[in-house]
C-alpha positions in Angstrom: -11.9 -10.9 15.3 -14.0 -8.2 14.6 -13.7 -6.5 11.0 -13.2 -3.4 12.5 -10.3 -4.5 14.7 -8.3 -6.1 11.7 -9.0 -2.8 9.9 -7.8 -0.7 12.6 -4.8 -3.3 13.3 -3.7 -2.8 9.5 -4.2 -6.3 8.9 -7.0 -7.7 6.6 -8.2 -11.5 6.5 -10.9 -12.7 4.0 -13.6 -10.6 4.4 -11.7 -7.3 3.6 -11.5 -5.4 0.5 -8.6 -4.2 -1.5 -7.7 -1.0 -2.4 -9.4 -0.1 -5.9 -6.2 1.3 -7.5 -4.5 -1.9 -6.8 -4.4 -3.0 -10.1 -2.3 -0.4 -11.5 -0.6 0.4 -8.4 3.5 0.6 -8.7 3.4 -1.1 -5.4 2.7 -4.4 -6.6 5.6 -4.0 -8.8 7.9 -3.3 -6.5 7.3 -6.1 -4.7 7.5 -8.5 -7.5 10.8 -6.9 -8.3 11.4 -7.9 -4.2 12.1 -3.9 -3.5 8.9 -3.7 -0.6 8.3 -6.3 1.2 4.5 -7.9 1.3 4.4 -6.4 4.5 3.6 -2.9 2.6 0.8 -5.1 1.2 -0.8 -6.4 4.0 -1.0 -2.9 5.9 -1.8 -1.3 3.1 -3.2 -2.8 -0.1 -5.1 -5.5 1.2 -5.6 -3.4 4.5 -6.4 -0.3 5.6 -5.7 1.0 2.0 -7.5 4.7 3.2 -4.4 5.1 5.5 -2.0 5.3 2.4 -1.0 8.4 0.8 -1.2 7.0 -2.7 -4.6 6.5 -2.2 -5.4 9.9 -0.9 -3.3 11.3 -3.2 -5.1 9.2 -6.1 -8.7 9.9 -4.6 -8.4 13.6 -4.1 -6.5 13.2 -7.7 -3.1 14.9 -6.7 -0.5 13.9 -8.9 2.2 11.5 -7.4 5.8 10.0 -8.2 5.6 6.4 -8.4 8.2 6.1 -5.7 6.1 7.4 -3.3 5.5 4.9 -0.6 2.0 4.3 1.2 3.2 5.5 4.1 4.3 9.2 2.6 8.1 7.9 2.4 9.6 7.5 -1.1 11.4 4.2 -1.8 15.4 4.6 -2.3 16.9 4.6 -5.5 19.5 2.3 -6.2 17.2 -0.8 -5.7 17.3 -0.8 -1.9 14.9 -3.3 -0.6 12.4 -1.4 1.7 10.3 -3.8 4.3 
């Protein structure tokens, strides 16, 4: 496959990059703490990371809630688990 096509697909296998902000990301919190699933991860993180909002948001440097979810979404309060 093509790394175009995995991009594009919102998967990423070894040759992808991940997200810059990753490291200090709330996401990767959240799914420690099992409230995203690594699915968020995979689309996103390790992914096509310039189709999340956070990263838009961090890039064009737009303040943010943490909750905010990659895909513009915020994740529920009450502990909700959001795959």
């Amino acid at each position: 496959m093509k790394k175009k096509n995995a991009l594009a697909s919102g998967y990423c296998y070894s040759y992808c990059m991940r997200c810059k902000w990753y490291s200090v990301c709330p996401m990767r919190r959240f799914e420690r703490e099992g409230r995203i699933g690594n699915e968020w991860n995979r689309k996103y993180c390790s992914g096509n990371y310039e189709a999340c909002v956070r990263y838009r948001k961090e890039e064009a440097g737009i303040p943010h809630q943490d909750i905010l979810l990659p895909d513009g979404s915020f994740l529920p309060a009450g502990g909700d688990r959001v795959n």
